[in-house]
DSSP file (Angstrom, degrees, kcal/mol; ACC not computed):
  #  RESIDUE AA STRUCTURE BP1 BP2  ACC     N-H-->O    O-->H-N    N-H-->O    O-->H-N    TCO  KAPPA ALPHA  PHI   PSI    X-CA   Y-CA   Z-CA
    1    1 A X              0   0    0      0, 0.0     8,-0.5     0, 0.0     2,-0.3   0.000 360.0 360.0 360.0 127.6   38.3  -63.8   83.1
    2    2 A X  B     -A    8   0A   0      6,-0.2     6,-0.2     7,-0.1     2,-0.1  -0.706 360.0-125.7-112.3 156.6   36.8  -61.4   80.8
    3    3 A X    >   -     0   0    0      4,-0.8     3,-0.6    -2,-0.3    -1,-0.1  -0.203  62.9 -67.8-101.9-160.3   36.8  -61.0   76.5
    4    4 A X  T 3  S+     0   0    0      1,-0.3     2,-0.3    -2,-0.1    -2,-0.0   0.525 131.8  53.0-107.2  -1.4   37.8  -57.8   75.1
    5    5 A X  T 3  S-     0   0    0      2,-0.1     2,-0.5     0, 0.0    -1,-0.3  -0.322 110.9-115.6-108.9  59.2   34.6  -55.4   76.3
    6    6 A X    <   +     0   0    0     -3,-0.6     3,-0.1    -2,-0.3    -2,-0.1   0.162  66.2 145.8  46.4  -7.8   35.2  -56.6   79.7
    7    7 A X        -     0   0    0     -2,-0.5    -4,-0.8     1,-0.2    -2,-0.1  -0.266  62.3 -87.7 -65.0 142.1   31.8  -58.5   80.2
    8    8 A X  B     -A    2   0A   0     -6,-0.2     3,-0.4     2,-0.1    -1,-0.2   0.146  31.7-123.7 -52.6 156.3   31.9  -61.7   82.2
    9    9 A X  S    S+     0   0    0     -8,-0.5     2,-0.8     1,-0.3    54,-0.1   0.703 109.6  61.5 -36.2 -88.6   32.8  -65.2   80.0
   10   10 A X  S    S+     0   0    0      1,-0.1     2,-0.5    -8,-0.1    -1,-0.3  -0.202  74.8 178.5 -71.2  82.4   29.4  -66.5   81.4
   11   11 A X        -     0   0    0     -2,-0.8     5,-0.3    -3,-0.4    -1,-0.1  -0.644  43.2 -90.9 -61.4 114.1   26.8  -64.0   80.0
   12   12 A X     >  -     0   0    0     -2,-0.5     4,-1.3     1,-0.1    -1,-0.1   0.169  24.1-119.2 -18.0 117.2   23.2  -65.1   81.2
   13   13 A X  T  4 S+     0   0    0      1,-0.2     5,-0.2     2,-0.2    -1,-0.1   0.874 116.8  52.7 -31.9 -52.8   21.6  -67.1   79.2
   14   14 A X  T >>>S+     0   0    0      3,-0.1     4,-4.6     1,-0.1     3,-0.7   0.982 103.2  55.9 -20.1 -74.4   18.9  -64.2   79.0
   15   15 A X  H >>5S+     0   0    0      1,-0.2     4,-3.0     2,-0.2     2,-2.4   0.908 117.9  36.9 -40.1 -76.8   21.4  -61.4   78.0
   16   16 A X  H 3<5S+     0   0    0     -4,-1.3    -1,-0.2    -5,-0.3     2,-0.1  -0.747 110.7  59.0 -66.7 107.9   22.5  -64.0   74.7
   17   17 A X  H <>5S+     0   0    0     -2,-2.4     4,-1.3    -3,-0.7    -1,-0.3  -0.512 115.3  33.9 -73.7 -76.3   19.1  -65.0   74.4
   18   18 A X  H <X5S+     0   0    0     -4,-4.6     4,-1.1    -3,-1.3     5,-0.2   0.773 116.5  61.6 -53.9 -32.2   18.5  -61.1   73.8
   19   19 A X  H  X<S+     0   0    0     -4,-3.0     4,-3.0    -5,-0.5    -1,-0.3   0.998 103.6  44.1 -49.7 -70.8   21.8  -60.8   72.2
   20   20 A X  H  4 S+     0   0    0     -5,-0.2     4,-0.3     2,-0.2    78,-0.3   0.574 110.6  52.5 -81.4 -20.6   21.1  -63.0   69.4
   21   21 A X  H >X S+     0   0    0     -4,-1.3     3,-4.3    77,-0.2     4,-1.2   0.913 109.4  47.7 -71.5 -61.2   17.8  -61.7   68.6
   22   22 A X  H >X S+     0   0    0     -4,-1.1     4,-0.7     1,-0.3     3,-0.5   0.768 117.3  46.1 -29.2 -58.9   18.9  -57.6   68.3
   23   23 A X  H 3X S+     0   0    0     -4,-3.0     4,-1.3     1,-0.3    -1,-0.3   0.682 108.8  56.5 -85.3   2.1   21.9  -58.8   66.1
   24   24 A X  H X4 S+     0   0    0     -3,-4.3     3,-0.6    -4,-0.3    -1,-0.3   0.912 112.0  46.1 -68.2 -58.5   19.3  -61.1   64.1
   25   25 A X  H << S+     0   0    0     -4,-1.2     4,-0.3    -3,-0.5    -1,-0.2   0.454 113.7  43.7 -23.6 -40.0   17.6  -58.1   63.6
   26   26 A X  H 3< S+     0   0    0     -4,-0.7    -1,-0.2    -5,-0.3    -2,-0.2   0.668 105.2  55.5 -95.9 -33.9   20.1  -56.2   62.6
   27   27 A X  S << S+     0   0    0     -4,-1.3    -2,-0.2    -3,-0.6    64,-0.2   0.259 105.9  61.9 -94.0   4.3   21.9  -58.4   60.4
   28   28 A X  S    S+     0   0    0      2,-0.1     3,-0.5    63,-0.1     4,-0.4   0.576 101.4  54.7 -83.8 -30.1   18.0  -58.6   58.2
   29   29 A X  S    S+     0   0    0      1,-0.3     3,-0.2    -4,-0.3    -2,-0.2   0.864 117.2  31.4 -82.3  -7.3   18.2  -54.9   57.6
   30   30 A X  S    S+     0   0    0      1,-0.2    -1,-0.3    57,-0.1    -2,-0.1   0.453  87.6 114.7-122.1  19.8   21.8  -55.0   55.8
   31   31 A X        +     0   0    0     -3,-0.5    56,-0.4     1,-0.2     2,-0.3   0.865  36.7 164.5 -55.8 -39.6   21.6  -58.3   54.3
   32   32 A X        +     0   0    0     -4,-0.4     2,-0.2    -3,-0.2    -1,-0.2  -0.438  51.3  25.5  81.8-123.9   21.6  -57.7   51.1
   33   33 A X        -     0   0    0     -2,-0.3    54,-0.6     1,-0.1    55,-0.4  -0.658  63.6-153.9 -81.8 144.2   22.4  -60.6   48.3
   34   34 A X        +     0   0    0     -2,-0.2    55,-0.4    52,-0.1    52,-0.3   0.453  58.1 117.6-108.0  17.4   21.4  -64.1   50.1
   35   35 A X  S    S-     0   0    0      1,-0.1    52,-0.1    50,-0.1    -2,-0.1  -0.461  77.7-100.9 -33.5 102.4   23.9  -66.0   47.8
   36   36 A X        -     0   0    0     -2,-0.2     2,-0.4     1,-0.1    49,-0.3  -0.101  36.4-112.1 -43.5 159.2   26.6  -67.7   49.6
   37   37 A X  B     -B   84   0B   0     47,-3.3    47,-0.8    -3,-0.1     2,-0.7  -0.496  37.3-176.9 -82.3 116.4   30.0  -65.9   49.6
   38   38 A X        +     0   0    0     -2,-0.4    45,-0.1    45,-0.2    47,-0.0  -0.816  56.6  17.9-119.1 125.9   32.7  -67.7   47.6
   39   39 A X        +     0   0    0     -2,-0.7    -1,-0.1    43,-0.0    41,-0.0   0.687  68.7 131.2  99.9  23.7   36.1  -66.6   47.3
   40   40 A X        -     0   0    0     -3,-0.1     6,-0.1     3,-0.1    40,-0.1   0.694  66.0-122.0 -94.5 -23.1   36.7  -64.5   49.8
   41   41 A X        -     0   0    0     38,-0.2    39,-0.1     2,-0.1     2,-0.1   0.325  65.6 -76.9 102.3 -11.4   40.0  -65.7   51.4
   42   42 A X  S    S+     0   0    0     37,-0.3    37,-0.2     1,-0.2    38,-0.2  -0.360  97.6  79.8 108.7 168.5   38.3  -66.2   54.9
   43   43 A X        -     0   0    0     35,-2.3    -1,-0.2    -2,-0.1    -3,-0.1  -0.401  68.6-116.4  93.9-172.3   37.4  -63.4   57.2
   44   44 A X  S >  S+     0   0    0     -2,-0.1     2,-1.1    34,-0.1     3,-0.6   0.558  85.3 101.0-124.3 -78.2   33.8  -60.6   57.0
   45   45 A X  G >  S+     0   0    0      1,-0.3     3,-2.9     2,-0.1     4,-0.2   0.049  76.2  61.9 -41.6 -37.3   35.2  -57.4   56.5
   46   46 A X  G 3  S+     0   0    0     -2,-1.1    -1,-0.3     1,-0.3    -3,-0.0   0.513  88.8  85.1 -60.3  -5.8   34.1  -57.9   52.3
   47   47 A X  G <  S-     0   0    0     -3,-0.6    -1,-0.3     2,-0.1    -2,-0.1   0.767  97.9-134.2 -68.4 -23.3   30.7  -58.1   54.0
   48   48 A X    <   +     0   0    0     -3,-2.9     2,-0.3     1,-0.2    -2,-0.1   0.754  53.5 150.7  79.2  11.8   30.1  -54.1   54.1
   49   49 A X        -     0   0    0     -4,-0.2    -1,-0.2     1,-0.1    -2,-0.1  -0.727  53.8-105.9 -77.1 128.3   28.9  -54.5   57.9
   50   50 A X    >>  -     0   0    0     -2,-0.3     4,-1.4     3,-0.1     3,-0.5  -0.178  33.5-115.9 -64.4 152.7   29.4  -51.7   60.3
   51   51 A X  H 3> S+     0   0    0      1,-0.2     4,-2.4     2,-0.2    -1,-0.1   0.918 107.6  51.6 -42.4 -82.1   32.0  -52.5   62.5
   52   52 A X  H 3> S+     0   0    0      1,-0.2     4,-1.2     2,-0.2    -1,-0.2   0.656 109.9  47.4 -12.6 -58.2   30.0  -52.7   65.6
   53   53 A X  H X>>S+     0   0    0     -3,-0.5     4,-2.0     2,-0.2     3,-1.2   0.996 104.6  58.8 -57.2 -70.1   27.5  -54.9   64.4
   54   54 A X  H 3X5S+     0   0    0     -4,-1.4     4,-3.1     1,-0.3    -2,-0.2   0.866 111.7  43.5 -27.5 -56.7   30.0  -57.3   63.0
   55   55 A X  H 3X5S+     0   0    0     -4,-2.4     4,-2.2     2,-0.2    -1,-0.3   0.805 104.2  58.9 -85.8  -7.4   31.5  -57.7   66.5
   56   56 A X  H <X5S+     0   0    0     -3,-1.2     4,-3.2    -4,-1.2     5,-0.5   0.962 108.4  53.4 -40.9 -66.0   28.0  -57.9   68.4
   57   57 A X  H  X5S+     0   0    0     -4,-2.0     4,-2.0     2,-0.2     5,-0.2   0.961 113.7  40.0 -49.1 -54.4   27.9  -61.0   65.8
   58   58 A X  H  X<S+     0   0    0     -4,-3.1     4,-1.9    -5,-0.6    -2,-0.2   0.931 115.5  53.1 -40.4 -80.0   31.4  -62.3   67.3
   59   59 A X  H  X S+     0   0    0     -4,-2.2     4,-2.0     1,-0.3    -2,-0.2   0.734 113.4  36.3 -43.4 -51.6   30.4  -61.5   70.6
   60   60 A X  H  X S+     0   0    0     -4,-3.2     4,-1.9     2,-0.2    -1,-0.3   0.926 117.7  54.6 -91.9 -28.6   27.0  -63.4   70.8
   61   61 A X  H >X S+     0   0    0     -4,-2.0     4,-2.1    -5,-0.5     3,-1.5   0.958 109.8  52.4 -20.1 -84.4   28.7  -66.6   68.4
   62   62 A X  H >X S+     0   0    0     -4,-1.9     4,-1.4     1,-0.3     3,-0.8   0.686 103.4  53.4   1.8 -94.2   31.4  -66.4   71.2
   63   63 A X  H 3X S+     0   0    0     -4,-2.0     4,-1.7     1,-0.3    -1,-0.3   0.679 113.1  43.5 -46.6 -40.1   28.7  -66.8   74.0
   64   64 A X  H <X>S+     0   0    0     -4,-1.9     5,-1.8    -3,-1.5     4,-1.3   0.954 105.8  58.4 -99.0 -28.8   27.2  -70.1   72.3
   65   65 A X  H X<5S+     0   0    0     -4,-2.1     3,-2.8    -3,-0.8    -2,-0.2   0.992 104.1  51.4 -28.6 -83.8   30.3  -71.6   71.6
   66   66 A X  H 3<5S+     0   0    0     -4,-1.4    -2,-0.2     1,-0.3    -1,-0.2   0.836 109.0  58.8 -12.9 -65.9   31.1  -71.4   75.5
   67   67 A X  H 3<5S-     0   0    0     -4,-1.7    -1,-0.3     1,-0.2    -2,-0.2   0.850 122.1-111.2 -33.4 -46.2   27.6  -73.1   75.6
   68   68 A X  T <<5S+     0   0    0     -3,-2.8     2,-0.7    -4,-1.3    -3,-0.2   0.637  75.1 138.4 108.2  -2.7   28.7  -75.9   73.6
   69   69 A X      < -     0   0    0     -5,-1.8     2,-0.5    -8,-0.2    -1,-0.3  -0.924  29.8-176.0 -89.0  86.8   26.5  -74.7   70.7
   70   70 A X        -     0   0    0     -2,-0.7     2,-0.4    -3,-0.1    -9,-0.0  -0.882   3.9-168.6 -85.9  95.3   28.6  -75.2   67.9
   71   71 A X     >  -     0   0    0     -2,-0.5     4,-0.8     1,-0.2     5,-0.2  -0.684  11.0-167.8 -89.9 123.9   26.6  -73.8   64.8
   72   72 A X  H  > S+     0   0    0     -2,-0.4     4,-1.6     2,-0.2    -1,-0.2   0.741 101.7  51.0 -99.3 -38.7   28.3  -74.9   60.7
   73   73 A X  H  4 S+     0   0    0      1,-0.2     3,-0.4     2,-0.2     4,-0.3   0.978 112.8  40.2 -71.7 -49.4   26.0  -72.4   59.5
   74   74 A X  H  4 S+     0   0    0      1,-0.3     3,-0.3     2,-0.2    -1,-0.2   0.621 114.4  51.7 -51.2 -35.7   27.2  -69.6   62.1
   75   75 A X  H >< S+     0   0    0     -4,-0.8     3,-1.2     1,-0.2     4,-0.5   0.722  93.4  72.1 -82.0 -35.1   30.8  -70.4   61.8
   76   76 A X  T 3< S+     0   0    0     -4,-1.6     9,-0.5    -3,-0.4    -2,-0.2   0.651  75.1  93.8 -50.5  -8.4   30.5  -70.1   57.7
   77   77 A X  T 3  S-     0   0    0     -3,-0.3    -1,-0.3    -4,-0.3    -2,-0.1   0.901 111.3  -7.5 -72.8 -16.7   30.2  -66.4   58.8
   78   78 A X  S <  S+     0   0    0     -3,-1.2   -35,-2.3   -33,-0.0     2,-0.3  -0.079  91.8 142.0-137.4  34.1   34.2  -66.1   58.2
   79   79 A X        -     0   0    0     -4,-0.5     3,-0.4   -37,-0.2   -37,-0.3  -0.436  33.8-164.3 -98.2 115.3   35.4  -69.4   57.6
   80   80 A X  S    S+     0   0    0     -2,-0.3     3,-0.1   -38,-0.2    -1,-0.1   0.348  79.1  67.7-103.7  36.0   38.3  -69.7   54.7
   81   81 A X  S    S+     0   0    0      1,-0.3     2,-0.2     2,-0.1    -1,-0.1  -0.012 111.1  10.1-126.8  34.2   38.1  -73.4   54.1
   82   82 A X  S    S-     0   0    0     -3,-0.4    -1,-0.3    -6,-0.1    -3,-0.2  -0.752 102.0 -59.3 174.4 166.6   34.6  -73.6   52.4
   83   83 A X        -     0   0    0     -2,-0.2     2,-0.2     1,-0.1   -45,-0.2  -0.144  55.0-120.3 -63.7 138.8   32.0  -71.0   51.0
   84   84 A X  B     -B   37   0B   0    -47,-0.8   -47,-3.3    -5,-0.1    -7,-0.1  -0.600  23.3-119.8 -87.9 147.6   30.8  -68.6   53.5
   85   85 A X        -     0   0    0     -9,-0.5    -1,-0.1   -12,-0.3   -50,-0.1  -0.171  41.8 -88.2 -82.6 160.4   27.1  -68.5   54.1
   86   86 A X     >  -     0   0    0    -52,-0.3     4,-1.5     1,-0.1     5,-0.3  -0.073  26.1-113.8 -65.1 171.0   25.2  -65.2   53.4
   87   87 A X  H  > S+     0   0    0    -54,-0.6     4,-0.7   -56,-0.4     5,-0.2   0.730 118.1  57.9 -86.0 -12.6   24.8  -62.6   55.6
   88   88 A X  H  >>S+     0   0    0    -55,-0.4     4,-2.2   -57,-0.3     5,-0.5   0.992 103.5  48.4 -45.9 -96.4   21.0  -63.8   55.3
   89   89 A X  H  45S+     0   0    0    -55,-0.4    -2,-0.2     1,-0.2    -1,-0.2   0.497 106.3  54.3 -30.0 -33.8   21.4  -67.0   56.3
   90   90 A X  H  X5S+     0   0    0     -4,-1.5     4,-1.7     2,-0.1    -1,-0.2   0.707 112.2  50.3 -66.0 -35.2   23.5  -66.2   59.6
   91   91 A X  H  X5S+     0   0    0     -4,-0.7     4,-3.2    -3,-0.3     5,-0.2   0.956 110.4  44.3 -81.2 -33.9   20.7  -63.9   60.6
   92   92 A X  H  X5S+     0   0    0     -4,-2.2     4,-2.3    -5,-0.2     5,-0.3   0.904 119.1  45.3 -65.3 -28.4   18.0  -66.3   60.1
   93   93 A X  H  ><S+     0   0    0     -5,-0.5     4,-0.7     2,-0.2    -1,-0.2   0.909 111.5  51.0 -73.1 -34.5   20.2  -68.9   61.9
   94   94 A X  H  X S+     0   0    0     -4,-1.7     4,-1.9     2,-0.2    -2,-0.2   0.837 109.9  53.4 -79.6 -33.9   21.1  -66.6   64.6
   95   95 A X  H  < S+     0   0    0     -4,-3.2    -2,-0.2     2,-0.2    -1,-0.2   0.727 104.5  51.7 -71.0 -36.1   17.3  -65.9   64.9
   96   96 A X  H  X S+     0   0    0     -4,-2.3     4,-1.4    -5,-0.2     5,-0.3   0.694 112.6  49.2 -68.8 -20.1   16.4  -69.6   65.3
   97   97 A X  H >X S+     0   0    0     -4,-0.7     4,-2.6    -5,-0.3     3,-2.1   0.988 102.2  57.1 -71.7 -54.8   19.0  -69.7   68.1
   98   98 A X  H 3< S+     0   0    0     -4,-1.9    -1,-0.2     1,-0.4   -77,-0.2   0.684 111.5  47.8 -62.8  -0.5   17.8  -66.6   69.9
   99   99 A X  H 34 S+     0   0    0    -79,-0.1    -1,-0.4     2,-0.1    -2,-0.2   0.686 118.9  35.4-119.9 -23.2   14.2  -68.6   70.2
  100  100 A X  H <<        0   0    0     -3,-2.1    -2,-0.2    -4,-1.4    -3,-0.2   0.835 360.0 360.0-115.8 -18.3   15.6  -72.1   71.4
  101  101 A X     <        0   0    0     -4,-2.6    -1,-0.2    -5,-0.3    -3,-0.1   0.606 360.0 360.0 -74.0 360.0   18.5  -71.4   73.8
């Protein structure tokens, strides 16, 4: 069973290890305001992230969900039932992850 860029479910713990710093990284240079989002209707796209990055962010979420690493701040990245956290705040969250899993 595969997700949509064919990669096995169960990526190595390594790979998202590695995962989750790059998009930590990635998501510090375009961060922007570090306000939470309110009003948005649910969803990212009002984030102004290139596409590609945005689904890296899916992708390595994904991968700790499987885990069993359920994140409130991480899911707040597209949430419509309660203010979405900044794009700040997901990377710094995403960053603490890439350092303890």
């Amino acid at each position: 069973m595969t997700h949509d860029h064919k990669d096995p479910i169960a990526i190595p713990l390594e790979h998202v290890r590695a995962m989750a710093a790059h998009v930590a990284k990635e998501l510090k240079t375009v961060a922007g305001d570090a306000a939470p989002i309110a009003g948005t209707g649910g969803g990212s796209l009002h984030r102004g992230l290139p596409g590609p990055l945005r689904e890296k962010f899916i992708d390595v979420r994904a991968a700790l969900f499987q885990r069993g690493i359920y994140d409130p701040v991480l899911v707040r990245f597209d949430t419509a039932t309660v203010t979405q956290a900044s794009t700040q705040e997901i990377a710094e969250q995403l960053e603490k992850w890439s350092e303890a899993v």
